[in-house]
VODOKOL-984926 format. One record per residue (C-alpha): x, y, z. Coordinates in steps of 0.02 Angstrom, whole numbers, padded with zeros to 5 digits, always signed. Each point is the difference from the previous one (the first is absolute). Example, Ala and Ser with C-alpha at 12.3 -4.5 7.8 and 13.67 -1.06 7.14 Angstrom:
<sites>
+00615-00225+00390/+00069+00172-00033/
</sites>
This chain:
<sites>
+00611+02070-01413/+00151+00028+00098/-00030-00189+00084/-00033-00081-00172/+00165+00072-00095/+00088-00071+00160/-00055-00167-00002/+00041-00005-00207/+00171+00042+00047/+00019-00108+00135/-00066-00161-00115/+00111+00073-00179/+00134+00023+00116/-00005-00181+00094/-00016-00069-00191/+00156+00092-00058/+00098-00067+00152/-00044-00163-00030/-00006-00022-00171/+00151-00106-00015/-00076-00121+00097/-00156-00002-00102/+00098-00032-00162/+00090-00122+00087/-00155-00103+00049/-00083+00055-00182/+00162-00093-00063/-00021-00165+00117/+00174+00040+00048/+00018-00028+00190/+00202+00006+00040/-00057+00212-00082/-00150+00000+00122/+00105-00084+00138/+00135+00111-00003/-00092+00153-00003/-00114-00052+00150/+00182-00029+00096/+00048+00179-00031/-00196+00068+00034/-00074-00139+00107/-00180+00110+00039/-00031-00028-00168/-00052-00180+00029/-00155+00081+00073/-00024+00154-00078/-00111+00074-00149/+00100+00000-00157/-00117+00054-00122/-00133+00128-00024/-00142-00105+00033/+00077-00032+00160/+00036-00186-00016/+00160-00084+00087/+00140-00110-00069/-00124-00150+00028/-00127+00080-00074/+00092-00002-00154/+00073-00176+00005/-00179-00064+00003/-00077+00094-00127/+00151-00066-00104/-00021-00187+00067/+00159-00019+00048/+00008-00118+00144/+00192-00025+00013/+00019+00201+00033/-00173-00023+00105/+00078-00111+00094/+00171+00100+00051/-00101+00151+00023/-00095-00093+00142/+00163-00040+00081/+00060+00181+00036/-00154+00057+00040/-00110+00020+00155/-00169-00090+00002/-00085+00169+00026/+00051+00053-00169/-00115-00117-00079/-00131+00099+00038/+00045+00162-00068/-00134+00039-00155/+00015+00114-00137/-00091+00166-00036/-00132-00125-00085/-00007-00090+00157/+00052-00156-00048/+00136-00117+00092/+00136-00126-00081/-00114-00132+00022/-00140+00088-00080/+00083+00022-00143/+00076-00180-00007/-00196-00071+00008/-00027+00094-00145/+00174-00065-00065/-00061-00168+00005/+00167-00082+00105/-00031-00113+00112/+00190-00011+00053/+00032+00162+00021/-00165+00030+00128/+00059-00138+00102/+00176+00065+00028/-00109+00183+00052/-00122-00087+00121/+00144-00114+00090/+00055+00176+00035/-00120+00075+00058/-00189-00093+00011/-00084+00168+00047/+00011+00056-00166/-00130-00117-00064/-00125+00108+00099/+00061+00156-00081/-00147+00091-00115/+00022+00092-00152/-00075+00147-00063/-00156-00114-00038/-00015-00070+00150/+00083-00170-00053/+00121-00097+00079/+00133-00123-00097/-00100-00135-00024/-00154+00091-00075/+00096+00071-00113/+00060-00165-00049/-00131-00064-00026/-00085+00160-00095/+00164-00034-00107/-00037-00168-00045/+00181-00066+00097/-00069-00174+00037/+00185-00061+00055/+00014+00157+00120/-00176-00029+00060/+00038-00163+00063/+00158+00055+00076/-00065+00150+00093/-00155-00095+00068/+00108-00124+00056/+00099+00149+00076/-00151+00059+00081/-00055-00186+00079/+00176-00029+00060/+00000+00176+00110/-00182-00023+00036/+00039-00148+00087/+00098+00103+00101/-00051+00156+00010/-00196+00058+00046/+00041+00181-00064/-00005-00065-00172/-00181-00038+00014/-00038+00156-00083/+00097-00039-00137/-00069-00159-00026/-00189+00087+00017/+00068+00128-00136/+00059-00137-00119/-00164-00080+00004/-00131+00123-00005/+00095+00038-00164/+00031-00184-00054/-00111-00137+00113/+00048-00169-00110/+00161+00032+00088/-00069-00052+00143/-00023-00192-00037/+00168+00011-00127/+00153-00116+00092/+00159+00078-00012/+00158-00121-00047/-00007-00081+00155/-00171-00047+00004/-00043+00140+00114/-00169+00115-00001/-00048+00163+00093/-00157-00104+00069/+00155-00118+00081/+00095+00111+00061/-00152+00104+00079/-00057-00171+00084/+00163+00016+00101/+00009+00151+00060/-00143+00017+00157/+00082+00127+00060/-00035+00115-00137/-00204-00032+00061/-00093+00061+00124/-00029-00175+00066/+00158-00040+00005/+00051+00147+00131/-00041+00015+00194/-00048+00151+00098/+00020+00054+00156/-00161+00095+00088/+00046+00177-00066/+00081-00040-00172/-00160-00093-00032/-00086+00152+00030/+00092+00094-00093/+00009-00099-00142/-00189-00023-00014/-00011+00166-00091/-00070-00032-00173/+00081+00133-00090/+00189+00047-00022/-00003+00167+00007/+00022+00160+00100/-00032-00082+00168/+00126-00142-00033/+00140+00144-00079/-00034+00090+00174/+00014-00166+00131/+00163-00037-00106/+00072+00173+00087/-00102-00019+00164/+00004-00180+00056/+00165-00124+00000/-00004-00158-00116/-00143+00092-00094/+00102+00021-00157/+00043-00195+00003/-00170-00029+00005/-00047+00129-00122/+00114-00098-00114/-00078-00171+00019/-00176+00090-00020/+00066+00062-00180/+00066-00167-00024/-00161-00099+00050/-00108+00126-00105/+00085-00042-00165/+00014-00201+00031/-00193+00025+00023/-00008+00074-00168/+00111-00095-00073/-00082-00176+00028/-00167+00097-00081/+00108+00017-00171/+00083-00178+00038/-00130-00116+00022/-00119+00025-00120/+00142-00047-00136/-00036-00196+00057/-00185+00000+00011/-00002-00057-00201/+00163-00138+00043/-00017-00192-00041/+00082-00125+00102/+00174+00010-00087/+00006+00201+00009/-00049+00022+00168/+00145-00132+00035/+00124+00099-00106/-00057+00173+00081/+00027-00066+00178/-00160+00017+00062/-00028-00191+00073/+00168+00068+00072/-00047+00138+00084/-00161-00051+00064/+00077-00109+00100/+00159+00128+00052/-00142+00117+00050/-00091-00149+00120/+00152-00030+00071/+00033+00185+00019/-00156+00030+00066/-00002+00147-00148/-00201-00005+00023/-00009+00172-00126/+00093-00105-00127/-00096-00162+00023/-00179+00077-00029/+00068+00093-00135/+00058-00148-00107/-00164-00097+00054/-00079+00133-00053/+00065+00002-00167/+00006-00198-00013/-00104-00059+00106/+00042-00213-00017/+00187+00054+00064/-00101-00052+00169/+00019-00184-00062/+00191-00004-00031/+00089-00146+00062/+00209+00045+00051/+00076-00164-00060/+00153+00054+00073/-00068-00013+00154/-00094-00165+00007/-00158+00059-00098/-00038+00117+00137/-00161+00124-00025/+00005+00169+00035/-00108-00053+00148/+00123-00084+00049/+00154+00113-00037/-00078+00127+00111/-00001-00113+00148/+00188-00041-00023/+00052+00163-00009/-00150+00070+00153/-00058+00100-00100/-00182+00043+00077/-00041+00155-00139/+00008-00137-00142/-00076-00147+00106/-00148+00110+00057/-00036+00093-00196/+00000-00177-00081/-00127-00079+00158/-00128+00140-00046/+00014-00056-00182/-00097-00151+00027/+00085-00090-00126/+00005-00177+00010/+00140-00125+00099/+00049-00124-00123/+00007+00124-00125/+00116+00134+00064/+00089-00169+00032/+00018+00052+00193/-00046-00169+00066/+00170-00105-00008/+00178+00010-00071/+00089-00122-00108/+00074-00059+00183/-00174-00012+00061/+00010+00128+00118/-00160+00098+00029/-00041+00193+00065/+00034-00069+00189/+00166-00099-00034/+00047+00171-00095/-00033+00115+00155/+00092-00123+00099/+00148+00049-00097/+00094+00147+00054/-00019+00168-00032/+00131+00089-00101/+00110+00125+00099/-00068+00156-00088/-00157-00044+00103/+00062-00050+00159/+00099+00145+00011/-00168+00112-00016/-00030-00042+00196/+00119-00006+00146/+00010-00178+00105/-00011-00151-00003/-00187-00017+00100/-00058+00137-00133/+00043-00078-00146/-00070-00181+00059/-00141+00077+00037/-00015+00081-00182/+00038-00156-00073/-00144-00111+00094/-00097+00130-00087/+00010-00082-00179/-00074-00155+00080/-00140+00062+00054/
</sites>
């Protein structure tokens, strides 16, 4: 009793400290607001009401992106993430808001906070979307693509977003740009696209990520590392089961707009072989795509260029026919021998040391 009486007086308190503040932000008047965070500048960050939301808090919930946007100038990135007793964050309450300028000024801030979860279990852009905020949708998913492409943590947010909402998955953003895209460039966030040495393979053979993993983490250096790509690898998995399906039903034209002709041949090149079977899988005359960009190369073909012997090898045991998966020549003429006479990308001679070595790999694709 003694605890709860406390924390009520620490909250009415904070409120009645701050309360000129509030006004002044109720009032859209920011030279008030400004002056009185120069004489009390904690209160940038602080609570000021008794729900326990901050200054930004209550510049969102207004819409008010001009104070919005001097708020975010005095105060730390951090401070984005504060939620209120209902567990909600600025952002939160701006994807219910419905504006689109506002969120962007939030997650140039501070990206993290488009992973934050309410007391639902939703982040940002479910809510948006639960909301019906079709301009903040398209803003935050573009939000989301942009750090994906740079980020493999964001994975999970990504897997979140479409368990919830899959047609997002084949949906461009403004600059033409789809989840299925960006995940055909990223090998790194596979397991294919990541080498082991002896021990780390062993170690990262373990099915499960559970106790045993938590305890090598403590026990073994470069376990947690590896611990962290496992996590990472996991949800890509289960994020290309929630993926691909959306383009098994596509005709020509939407499969082009999606990105999948796109990414089928990213993932060749990549050697992404998860990825490749996947869209197959769901589509399975992808296997006859032609890369005009590229000569009309096959993806036969594509997956000599690049030596990629995971992709070669799955589409041999296909049986499907030469002049059909157009692997026989190139606009130039050249056919699967004049192609393996060309030389290997860098990524691939890099894989093994000298000069003897790698000749030695490379008489391989002749053979």
């Amino acid at each position: 009793m003694f605890a709860v009486f406390l924390f009520f007086f620490f909250v009415e308190n904070n409120y009645t400290l701050h309360v000129a503040l509030y006004k002044a932000l109720d009032k859209n008047d920011w030279e008030s607001a400004k002056s009185y965070l120069e004489d009390h500048p904690n209160a940038v960050s602080a609570r000021i009401t008794s729900t326990g939301e901050t200054a930004l808090h209550i510049a969102a919930n207004f819409g008010r992106v001009h104070l919005v946007k001097k708020l975010l100038e005095l105060m730390p990135k951090e401070a984005l993430e504060i939620r209120s007793h209902a567990n909600f964050t600025a952002l939160s309450l701006t994807a219910i808001e419905g504006s689109t300028k506002i969120a962007k000024l939030m997650v140039e801030k501070n990206s993290n906070i488009l992973r934050i979860q309410n007391r639902h279990h939703q982040i940002p852009l479910v809510v948006s979307a639960i909301n019906g905020n079709e301009d903040l949708i398209a803003s935050l998913q573009q939000d989301v693509i942009f750090i994906l492409m740079h980020d493999n943590t964001f994975i999970d947010v990504a897997l979140d977003v479409l368990q919830r909402f899959s047609s997002l998955a084949t949906a461009p953003d403004a600059d033409g740009m789809s989840i299925i895209n960006v995940l055909a460039r990223k090998p790194s966030a596979f397991p294919s696209g990541n080498r082991h040495g002896f021990l780390q393979q062993f170690i990262y053979t373990f099915r499960e990520i559970g106790r045993v993993w938590k305890a090598l983490t403590r026990l073994v250096p470069g376990v947690k590392e590896m611990y962290e790509k496992k996590v990472i690898h996991v949800q890509v998995l289960e994020l290309l089961k929630v993926i691909c399906p959306q383009i098994s039903n596509l005709n020509v034209q939407q499969l082009a707009n999606a990105g999948a002709y796109n990414a089928i041949f990213l993932t060749a090149s990549f050697g992404i072989i998860e990825f490749f079977k996947e869209l197959l899988n769901s589509s399975p005359h992808l296997i006859y795509s032609i890369n005009s960009d590229k000569q009309g190369i096959g993806l036969f073909q594509e997956a000599v260029l690049a030596r990629q012997h995971n992709i070669y090898n799955f589409i041999s045991q296909l049986g499907i026919k030469n002049d059909r998966a157009g692997i026989l020549t190139t606009h130039s003429r050249n056919n699967m021998l004049h192609l393996a006479g060309f030389m290997a990308p860098p990524s691939q001679l890099e894989r093994v040391s000298g000069a003897a070595l790698q000749m030695q790999r490379e008489i391989q694709w002749f053979l």
